[in-house]
TIMI-2910 file (N, C-alpha, C, CB; in pm, 1 decimal, decimal comma, always signed):
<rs>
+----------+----------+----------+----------+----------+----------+----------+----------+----------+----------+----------+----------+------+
!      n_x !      n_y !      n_z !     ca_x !     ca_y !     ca_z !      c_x !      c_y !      c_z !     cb_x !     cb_y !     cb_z ! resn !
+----------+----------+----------+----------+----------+----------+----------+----------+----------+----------+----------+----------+------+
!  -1226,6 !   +216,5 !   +779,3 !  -1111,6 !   +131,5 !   +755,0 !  -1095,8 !   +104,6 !   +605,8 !  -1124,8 !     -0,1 !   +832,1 !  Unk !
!  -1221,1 !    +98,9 !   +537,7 !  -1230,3 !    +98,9 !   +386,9 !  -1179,1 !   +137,5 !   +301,7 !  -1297,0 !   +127,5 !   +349,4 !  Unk !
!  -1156,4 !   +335,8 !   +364,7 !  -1101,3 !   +406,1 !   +312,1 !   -973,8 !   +417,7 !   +284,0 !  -1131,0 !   +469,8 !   +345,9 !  Unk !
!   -871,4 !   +398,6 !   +405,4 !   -781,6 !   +381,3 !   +441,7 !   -744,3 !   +327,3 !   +324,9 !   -774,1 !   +331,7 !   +549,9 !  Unk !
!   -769,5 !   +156,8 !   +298,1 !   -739,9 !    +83,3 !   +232,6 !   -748,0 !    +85,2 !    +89,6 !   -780,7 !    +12,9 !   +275,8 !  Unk !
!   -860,6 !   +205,0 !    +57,1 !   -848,1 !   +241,7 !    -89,6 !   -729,4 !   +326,4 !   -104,6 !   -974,2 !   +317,2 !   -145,5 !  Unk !
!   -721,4 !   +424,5 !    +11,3 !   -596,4 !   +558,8 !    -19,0 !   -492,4 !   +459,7 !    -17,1 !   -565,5 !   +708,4 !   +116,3 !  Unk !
!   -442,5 !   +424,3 !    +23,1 !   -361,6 !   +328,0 !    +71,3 !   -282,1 !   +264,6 !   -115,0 !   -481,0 !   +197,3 !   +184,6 !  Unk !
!   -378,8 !   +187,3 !   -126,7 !   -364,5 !   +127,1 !   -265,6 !   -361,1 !   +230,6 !   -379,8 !   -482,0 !    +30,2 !   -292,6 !  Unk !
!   -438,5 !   +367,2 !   -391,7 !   -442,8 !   +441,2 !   -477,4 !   -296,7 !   +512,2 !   -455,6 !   -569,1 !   +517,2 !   -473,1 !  Unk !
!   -245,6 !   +560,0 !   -385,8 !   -151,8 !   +597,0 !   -358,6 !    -27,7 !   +515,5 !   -374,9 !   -175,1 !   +633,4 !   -263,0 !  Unk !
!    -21,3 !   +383,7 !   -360,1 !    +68,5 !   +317,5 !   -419,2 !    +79,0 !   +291,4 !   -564,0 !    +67,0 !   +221,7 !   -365,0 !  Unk !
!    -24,2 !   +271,2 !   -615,9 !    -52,9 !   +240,5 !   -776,5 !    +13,4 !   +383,3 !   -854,7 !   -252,6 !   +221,0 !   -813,5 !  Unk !
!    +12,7 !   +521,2 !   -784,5 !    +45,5 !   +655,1 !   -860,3 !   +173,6 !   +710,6 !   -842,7 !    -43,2 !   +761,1 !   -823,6 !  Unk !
!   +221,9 !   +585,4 !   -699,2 !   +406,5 !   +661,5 !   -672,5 !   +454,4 !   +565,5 !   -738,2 !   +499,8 !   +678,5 !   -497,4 !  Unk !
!   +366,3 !   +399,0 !   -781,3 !   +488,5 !   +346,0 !   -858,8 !   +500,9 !   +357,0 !  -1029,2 !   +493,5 !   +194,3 !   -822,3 !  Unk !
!   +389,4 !   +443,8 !  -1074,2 !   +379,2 !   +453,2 !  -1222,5 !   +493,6 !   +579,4 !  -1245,0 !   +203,8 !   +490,4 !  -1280,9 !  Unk !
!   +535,5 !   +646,8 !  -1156,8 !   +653,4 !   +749,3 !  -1189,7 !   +784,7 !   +661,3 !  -1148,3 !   +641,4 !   +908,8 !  -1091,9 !  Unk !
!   +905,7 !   +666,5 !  -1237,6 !   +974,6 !   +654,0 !  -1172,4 !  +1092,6 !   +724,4 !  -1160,6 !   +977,4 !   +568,7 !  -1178,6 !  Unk !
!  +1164,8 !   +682,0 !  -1031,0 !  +1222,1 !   +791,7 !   -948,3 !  +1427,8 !   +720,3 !   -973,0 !  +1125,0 !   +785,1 !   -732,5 !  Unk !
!  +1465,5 !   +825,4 !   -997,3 !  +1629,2 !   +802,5 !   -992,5 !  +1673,8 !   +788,1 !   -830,3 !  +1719,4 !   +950,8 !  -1069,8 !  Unk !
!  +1795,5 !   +693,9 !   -802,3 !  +1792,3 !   +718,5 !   -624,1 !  +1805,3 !   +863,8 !   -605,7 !  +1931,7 !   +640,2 !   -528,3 !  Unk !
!  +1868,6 !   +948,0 !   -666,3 !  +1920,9 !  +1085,9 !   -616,9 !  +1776,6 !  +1184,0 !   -578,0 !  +2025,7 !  +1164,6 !   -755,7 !  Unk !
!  +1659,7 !  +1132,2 !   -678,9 !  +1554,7 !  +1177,6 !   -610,3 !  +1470,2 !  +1185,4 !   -527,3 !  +1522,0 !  +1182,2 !   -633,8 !  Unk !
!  +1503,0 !  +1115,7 !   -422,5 !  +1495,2 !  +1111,4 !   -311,2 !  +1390,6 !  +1246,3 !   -266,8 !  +1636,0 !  +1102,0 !   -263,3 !  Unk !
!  +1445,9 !  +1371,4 !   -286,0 !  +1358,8 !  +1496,8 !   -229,8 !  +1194,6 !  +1473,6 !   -296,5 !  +1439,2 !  +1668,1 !   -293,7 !  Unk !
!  +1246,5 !  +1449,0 !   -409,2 !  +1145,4 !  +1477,1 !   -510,9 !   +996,5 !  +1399,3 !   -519,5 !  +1216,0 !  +1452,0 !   -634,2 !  Unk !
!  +1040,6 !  +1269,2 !   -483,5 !   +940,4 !  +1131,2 !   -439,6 !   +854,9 !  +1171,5 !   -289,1 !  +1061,1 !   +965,1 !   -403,8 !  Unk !
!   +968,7 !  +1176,5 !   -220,2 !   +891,5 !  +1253,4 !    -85,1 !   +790,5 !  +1369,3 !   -146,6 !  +1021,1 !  +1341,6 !    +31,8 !  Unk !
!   +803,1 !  +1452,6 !   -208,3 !   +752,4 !  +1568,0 !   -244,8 !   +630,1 !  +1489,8 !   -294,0 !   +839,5 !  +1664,3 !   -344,3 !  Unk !
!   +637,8 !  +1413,8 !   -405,8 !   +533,8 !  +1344,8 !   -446,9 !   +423,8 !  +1304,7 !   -380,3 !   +570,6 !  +1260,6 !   -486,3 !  Unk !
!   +491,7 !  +1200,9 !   -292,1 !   +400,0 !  +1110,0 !   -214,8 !   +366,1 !  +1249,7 !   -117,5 !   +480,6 !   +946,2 !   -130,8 !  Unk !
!   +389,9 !  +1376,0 !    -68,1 !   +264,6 !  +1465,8 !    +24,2 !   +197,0 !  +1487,8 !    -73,4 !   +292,8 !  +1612,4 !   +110,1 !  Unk !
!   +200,8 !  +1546,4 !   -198,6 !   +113,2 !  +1594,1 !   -255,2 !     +7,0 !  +1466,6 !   -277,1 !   +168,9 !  +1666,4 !   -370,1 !  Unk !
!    +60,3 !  +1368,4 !   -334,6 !    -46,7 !  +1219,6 !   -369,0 !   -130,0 !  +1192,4 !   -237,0 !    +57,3 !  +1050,8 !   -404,7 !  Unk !
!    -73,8 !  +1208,6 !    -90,6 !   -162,4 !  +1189,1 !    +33,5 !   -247,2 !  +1323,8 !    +32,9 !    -69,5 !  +1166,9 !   +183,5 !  Unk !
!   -207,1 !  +1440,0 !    +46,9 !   -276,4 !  +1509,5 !     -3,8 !   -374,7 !  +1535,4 !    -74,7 !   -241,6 !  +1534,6 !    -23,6 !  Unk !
!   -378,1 !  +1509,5 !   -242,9 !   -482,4 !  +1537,8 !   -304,7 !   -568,9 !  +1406,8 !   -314,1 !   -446,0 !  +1599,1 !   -428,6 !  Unk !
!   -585,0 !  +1270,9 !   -211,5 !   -621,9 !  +1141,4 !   -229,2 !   -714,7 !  +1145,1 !    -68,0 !   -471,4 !  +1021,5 !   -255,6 !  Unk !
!   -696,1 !  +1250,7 !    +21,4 !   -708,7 !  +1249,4 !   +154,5 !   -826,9 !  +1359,7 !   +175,7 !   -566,4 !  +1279,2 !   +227,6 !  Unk !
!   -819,5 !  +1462,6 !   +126,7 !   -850,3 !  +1578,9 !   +112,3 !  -1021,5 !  +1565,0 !    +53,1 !   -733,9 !  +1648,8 !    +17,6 !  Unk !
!  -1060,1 !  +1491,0 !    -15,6 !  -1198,9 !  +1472,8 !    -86,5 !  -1275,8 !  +1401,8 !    +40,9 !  -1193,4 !  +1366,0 !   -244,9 !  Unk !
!  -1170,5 !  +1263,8 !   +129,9 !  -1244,1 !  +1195,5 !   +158,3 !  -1279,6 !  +1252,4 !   +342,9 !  -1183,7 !  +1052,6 !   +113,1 !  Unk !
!  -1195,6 !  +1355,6 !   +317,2 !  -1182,2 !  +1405,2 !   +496,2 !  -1336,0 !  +1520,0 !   +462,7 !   -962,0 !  +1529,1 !   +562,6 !  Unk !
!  -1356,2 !  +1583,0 !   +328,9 !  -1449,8 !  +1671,8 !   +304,0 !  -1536,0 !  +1586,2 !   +310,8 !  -1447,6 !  +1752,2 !   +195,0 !  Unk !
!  -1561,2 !  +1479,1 !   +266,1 !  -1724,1 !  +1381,0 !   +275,3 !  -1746,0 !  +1343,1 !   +390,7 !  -1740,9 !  +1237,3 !   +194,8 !  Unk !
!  -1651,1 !  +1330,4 !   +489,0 !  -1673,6 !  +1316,5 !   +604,3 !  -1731,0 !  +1431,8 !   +691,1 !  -1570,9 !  +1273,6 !   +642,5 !  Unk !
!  -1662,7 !  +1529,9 !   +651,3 !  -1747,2 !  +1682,6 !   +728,6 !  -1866,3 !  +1719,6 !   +677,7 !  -1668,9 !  +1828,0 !   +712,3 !  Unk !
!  -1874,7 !  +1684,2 !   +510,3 !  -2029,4 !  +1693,0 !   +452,4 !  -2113,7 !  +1618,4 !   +506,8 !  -2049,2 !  +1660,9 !   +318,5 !  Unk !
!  -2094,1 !  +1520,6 !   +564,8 !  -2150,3 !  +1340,3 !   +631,7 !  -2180,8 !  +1368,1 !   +750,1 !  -2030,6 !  +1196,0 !   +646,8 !  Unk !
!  -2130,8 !  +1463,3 !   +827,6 !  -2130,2 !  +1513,1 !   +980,5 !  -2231,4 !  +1612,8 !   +973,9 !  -1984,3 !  +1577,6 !  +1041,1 !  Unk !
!  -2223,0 !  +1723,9 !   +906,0 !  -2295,5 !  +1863,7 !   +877,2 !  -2415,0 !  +1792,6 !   +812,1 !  -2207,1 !  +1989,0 !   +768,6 !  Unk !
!  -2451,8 !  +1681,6 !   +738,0 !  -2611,7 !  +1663,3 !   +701,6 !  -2660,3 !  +1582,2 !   +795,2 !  -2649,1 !  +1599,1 !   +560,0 !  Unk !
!  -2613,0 !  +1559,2 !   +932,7 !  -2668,0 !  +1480,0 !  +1010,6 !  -2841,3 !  +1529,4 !  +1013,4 !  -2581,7 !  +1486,0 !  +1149,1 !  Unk !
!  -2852,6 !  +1661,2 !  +1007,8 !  -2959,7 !  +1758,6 !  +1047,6 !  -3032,6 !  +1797,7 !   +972,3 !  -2929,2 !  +1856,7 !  +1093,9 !  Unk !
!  -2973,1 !  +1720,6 !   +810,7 !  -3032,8 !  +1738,4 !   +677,6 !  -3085,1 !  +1870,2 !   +631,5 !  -3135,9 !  +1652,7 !   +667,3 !  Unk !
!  -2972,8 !  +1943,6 !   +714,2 !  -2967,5 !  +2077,9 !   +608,7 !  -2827,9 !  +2168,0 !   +538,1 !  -3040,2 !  +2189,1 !   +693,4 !  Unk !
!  -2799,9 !  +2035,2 !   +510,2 !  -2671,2 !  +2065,3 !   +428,7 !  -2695,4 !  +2059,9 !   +249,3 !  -2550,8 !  +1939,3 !   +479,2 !  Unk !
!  -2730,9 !  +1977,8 !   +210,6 !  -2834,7 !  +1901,9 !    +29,8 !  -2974,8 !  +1960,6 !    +58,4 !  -2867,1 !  +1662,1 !     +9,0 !  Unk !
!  -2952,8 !  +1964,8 !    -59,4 !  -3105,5 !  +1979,3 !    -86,9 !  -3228,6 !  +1891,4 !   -100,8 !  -3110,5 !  +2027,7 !   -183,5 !  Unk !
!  -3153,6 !  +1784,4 !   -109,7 !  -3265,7 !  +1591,4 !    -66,9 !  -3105,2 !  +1557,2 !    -24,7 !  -3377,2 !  +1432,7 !   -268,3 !  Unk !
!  -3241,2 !  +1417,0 !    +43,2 !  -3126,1 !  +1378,3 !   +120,2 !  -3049,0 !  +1246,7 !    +38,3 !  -3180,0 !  +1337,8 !   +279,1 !  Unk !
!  -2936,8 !  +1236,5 !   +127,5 !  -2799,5 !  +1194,9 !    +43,0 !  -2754,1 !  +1110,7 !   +173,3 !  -2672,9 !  +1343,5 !    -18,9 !  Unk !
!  -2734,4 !   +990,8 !   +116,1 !  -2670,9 !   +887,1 !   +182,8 !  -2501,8 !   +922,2 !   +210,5 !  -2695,9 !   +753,8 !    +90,5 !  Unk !
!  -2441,7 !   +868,2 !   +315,0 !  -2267,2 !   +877,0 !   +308,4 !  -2233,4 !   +846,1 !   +194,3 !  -2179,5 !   +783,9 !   +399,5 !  Unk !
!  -2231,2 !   +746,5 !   +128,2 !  -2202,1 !   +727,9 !     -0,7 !  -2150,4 !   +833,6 !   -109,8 !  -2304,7 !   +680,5 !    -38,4 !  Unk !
!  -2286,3 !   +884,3 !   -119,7 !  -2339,6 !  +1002,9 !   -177,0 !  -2265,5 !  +1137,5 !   -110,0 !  -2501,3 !  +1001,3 !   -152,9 !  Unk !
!  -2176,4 !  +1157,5 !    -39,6 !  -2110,0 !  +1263,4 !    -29,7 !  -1981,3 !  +1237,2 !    -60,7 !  -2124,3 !  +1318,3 !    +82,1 !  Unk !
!  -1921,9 !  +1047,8 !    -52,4 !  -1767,7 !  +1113,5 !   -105,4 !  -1800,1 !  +1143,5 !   -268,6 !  -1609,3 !   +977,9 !    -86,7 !  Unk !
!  -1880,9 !  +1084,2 !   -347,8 !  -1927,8 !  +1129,0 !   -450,7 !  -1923,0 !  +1267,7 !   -460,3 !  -2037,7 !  +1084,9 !   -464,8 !  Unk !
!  -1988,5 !  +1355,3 !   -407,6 !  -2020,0 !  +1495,6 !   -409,0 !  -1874,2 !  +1528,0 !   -413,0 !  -2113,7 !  +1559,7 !   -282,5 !  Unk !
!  -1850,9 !  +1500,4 !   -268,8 !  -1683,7 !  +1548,9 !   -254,5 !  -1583,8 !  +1570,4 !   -393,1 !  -1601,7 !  +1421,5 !   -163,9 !  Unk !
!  -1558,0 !  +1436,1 !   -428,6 !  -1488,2 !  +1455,1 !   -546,0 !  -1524,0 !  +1538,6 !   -662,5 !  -1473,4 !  +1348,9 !   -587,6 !  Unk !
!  -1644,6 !  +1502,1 !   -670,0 !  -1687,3 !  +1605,3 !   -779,0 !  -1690,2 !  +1751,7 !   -746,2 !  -1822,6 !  +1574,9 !   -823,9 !  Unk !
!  -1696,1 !  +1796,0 !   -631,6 !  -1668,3 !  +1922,5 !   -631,8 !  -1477,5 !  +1980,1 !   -637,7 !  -1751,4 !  +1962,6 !   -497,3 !  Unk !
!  -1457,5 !  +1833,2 !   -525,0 !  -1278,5 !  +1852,9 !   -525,9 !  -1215,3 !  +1892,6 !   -706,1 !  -1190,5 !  +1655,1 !   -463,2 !  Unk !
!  -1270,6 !  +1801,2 !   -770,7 !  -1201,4 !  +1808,9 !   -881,3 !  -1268,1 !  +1914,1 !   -994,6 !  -1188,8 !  +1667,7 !   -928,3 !  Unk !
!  -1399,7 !  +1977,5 !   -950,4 !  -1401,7 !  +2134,7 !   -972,2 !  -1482,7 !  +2080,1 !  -1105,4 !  -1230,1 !  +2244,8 !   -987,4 !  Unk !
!  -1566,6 !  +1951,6 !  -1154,3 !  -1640,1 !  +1919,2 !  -1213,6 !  -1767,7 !  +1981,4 !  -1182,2 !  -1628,5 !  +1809,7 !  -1213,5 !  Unk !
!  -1814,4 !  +1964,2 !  -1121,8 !  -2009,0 !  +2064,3 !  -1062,9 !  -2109,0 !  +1961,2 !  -1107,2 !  -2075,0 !  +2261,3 !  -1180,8 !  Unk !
!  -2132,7 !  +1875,1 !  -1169,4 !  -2210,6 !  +1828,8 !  -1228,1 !  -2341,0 !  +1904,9 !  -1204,0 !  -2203,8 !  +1705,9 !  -1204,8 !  Unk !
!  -2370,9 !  +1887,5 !  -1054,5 !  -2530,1 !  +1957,3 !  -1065,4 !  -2612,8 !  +1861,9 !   -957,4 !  -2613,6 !  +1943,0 !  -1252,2 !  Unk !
!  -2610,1 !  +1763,6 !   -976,9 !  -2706,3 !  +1651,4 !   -959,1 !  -2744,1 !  +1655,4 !   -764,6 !  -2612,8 !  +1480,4 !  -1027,3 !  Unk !
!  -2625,6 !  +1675,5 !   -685,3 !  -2639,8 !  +1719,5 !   -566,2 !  -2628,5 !  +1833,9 !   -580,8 !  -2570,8 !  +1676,0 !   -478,3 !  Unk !
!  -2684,3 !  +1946,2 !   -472,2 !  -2665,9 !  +2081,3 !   -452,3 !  -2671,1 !  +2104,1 !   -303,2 !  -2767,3 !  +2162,3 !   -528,1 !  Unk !
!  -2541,0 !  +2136,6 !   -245,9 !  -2533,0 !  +2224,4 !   -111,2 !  -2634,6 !  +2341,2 !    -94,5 !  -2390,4 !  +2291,6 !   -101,2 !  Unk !
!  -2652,7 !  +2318,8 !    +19,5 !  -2830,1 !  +2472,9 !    +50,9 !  -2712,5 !  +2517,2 !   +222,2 !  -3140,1 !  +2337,9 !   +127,6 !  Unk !
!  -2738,8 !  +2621,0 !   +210,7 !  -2740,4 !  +2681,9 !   +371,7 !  -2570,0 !  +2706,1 !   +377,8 !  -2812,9 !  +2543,4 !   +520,5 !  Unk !
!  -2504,2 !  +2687,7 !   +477,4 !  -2426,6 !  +2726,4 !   +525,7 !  -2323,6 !  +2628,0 !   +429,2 !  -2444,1 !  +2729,0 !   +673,0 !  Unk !
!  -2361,6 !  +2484,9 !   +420,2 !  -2273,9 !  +2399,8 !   +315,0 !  -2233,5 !  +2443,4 !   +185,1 !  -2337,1 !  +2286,2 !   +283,3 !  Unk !
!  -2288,2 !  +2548,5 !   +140,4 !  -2253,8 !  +2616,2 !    +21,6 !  -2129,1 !  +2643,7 !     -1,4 !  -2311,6 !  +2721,5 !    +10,3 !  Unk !
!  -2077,3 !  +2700,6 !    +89,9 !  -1945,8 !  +2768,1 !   +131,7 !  -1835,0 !  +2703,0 !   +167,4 !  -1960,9 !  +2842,0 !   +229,6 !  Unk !
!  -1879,0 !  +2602,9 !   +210,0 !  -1800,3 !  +2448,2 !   +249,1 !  -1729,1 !  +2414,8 !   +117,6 !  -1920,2 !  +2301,8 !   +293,5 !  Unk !
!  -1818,3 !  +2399,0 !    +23,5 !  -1843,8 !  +2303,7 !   -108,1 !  -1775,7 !  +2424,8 !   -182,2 !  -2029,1 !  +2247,2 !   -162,6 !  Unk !
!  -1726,1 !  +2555,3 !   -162,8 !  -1657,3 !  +2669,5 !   -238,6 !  -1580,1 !  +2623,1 !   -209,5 !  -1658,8 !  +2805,2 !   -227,4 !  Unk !
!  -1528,6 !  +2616,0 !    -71,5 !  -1363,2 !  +2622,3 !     -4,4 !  -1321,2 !  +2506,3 !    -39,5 !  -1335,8 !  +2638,3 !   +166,0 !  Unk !
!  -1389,5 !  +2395,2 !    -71,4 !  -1356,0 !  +2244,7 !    -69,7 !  -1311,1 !  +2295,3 !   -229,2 !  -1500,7 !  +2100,3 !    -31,7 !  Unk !
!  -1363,6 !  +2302,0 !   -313,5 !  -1326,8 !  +2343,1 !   -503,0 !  -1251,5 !  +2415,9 !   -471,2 !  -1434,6 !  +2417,1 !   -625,4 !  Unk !
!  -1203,7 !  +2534,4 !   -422,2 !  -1078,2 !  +2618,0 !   -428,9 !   -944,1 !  +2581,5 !   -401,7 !  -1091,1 !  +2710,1 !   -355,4 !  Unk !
!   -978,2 !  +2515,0 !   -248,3 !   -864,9 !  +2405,1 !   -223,7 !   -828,8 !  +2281,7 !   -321,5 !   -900,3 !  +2339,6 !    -98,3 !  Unk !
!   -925,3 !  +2245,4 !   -363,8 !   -887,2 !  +2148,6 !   -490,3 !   -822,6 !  +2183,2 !   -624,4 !  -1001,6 !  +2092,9 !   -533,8 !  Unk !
!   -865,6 !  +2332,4 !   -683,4 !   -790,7 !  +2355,8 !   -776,8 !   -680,8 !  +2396,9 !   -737,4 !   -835,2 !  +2423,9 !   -854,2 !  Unk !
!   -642,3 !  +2465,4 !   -632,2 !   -515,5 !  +2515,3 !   -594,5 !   -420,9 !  +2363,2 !   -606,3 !   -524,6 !  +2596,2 !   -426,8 !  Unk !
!   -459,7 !  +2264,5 !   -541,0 !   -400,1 !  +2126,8 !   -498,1 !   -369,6 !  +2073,6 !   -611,9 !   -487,4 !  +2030,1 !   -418,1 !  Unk !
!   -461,4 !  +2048,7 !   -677,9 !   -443,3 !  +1995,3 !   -831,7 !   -352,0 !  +2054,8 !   -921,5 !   -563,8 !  +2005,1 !   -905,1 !  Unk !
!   -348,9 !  +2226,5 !   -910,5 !   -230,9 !  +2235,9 !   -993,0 !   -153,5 !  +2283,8 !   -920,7 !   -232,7 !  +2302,2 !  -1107,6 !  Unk !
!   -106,2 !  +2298,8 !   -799,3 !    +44,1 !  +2263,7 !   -741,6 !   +135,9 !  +2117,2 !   -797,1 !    +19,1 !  +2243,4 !   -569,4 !  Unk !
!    +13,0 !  +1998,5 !   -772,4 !    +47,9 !  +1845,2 !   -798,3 !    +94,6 !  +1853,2 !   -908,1 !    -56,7 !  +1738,5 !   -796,9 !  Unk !
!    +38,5 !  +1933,4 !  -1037,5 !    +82,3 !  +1918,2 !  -1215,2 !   +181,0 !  +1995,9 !  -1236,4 !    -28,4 !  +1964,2 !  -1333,3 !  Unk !
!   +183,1 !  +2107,9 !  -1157,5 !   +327,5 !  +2174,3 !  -1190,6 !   +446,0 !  +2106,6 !  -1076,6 !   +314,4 !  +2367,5 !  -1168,1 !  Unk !
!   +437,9 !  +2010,7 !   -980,4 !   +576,0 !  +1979,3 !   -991,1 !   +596,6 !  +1896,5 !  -1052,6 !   +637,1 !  +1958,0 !   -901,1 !  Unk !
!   +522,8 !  +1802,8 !  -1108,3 !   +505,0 !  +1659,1 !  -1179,7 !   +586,3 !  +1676,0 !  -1299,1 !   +343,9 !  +1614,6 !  -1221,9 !  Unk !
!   +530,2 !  +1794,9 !  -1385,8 !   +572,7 !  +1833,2 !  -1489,7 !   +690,4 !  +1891,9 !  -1454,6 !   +489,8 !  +1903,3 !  -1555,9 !  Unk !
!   +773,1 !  +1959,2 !  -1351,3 !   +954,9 !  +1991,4 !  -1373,7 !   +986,4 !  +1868,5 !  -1401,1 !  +1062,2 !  +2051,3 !  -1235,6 !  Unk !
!   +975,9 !  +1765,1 !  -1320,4 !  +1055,6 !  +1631,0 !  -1305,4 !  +1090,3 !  +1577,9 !  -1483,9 !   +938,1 !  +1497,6 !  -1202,9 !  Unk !
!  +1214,3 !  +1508,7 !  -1422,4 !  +1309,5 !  +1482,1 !  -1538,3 !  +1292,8 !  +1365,8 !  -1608,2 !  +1440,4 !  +1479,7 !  -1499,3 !  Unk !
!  +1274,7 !  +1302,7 !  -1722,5 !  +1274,1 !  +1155,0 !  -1751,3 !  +1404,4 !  +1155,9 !  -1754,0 !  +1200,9 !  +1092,4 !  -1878,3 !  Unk !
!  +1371,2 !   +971,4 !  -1739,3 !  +1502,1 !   +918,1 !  -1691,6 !  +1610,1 !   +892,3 !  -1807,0 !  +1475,1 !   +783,7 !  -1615,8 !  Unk !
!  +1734,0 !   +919,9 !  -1856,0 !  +1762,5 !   +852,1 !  -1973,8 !  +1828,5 !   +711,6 !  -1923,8 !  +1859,2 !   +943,2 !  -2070,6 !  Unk !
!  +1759,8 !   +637,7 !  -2059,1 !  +1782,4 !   +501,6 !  -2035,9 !  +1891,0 !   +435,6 !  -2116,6 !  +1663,6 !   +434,7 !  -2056,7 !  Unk !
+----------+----------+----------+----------+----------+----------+----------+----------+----------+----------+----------+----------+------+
</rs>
């Protein structure tokens, strides 16, 4: 429910720092999938990382829930740090999870960047 309530708020704080002309209408919609999207996507992966180490052979030590939306993001956003490391079959997880993230991330920057400022 936690979560919810962070996406929730993060997602409001990032559709109202753009702002939108009424006619853009398409464009805001467009926004807000991509913002549920790339805000949803880390925390649905820590949850499958969170499921898959039930058996603690997903890390290489073990890792609290916590400790995977952590991972998550850091792999989502294609950082690596290092500090956790996927072993076994999670390896591949933790590829597809970074691929999908860079793809996501710059779909999100290239429509961000067409959009028009407003003249005032």
């Amino acid at each position: 429910m936690g979560i919810i309530v962070v996406w929730l708020g993060m997602k409001y704080a990032l559709t109202t720092a753009v702002s939108f002309s009424g006619a853009d209408r398409t464009v805001r919609t467009l926004v807000d999938i991509f913002l549920s999207v790339i805000l949803l996507l880390p925390l649905c992966f820590a949850n499958a990382f969170t499921l898959l180490d039930l058996s603690g052979a997903c890390f290489s030590e073990e890792v609290r829930p916590i400790e995977t939306i952590y991972f998550s993001v850091v792999t989502y956003t294609t950082l690596g740090y290092g500090d956790i490391t996927p072993v076994g079959p999670c390896r591949y997880f933790a590829a597809f999870e970074a691929l999908l993230g860079l793809f996501a991330l710059g779909l999100f920057v290239a429509t961000v960047s067409t959009l028009q400022p407003l003249e005032e």
